[in-house]
C-alpha positions in Angstrom: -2.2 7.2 23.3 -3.6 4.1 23.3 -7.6 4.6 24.8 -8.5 5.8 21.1 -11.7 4.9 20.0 -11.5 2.5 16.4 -13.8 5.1 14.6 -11.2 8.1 15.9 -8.3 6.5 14.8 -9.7 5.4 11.0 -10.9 9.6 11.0 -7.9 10.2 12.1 -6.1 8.2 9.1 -8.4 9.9 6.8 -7.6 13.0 8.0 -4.3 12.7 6.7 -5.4 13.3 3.1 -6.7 16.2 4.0 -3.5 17.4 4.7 -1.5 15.9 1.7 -4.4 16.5 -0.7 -5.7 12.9 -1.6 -8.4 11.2 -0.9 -7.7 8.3 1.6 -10.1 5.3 1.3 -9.8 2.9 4.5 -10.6 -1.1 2.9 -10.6 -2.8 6.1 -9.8 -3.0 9.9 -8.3 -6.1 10.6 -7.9 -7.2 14.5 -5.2 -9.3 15.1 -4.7 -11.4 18.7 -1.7 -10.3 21.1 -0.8 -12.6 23.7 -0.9 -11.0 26.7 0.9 -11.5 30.0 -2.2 -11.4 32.8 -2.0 -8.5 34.7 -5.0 -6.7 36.6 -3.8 -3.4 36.9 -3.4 -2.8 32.6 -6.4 -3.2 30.1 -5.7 -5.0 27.2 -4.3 -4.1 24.7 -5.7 -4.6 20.9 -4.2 -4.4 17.6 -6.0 -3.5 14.3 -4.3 -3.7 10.9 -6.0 -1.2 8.5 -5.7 -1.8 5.1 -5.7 1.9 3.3 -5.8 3.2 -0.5 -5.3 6.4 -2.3 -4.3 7.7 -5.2 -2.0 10.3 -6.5 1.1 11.8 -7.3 4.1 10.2 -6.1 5.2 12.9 -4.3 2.5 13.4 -2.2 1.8 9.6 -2.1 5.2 10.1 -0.2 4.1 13.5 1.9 1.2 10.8 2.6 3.1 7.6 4.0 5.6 10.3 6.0 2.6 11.4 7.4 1.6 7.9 8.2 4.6 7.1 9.9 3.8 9.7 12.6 0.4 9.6 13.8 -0.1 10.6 17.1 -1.1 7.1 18.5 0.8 3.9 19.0 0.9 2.7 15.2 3.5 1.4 12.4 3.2 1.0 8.8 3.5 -2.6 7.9 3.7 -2.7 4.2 3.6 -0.2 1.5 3.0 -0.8 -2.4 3.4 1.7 -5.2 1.9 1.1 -8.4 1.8 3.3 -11.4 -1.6 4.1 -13.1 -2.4 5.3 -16.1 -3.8 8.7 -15.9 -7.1 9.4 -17.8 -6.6 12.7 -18.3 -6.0 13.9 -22.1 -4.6 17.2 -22.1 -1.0 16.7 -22.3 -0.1 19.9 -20.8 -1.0 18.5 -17.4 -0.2 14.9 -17.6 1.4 14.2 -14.6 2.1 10.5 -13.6 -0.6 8.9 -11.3 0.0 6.4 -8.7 -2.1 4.4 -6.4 -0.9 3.7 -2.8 -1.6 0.5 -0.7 -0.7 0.7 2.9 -1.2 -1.5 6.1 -0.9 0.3 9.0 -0.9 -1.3 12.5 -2.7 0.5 15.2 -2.4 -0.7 19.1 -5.5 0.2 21.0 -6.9 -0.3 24.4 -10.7 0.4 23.3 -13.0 -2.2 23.2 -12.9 -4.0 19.5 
């Protein structure tokens, strides 16, 4: 779970909008230090805090962070922030209310950073 490449994981948290049907816009991979206990026989093990955006409707904002919340690699989401946009559209009929996601999601790693 943990010798995924950095380029693998970010398709892979792209890949999630695929699924919920919003585009997923990665801001930023941040690495963070880990203090380590030295040990030859384990590599090292890295963390990267990616700081993620979409936009949509709140329900599948929520399909989205469930979906977060389970990648198949050693992650967490840190933080998650809701804010309600307002929604260009100006046919009434389909106003539905828009809302942009902010995420952090840490990612443990043994690839090379």
């Amino acid at each position: 779970l943990t010798k995924t490449e950095v380029l693998g994981i970010a398709d892979m948290i792209e890949g999630v909008g695929k699924s919920t049907g919003v585009k997923i816009k990665i801001n930023g991979a941040e690495p963070e230090s880990i203090q380590q206990q030295p040990n030859a026989k384990t590599q090292a093990l890295h963390a990267i805090n990616f700081i993620v955006e979409t936009e949509g409707t709140f329900t599948r904002l929520m399909h989205t962070v469930a979906l977060f919340e389970n990648l198949p690699i050693l992650s967490s989401v840190q933080s998650l922030e809701f804010e309600r946009v307002q929604n260009s559209d100006s046919s009434a009929k389909n106003k539905k209310a828009l809302w942009r996601l902010n995420a952090r999601i840490k990612v443990m790693t043994t690839a090379e950073i």
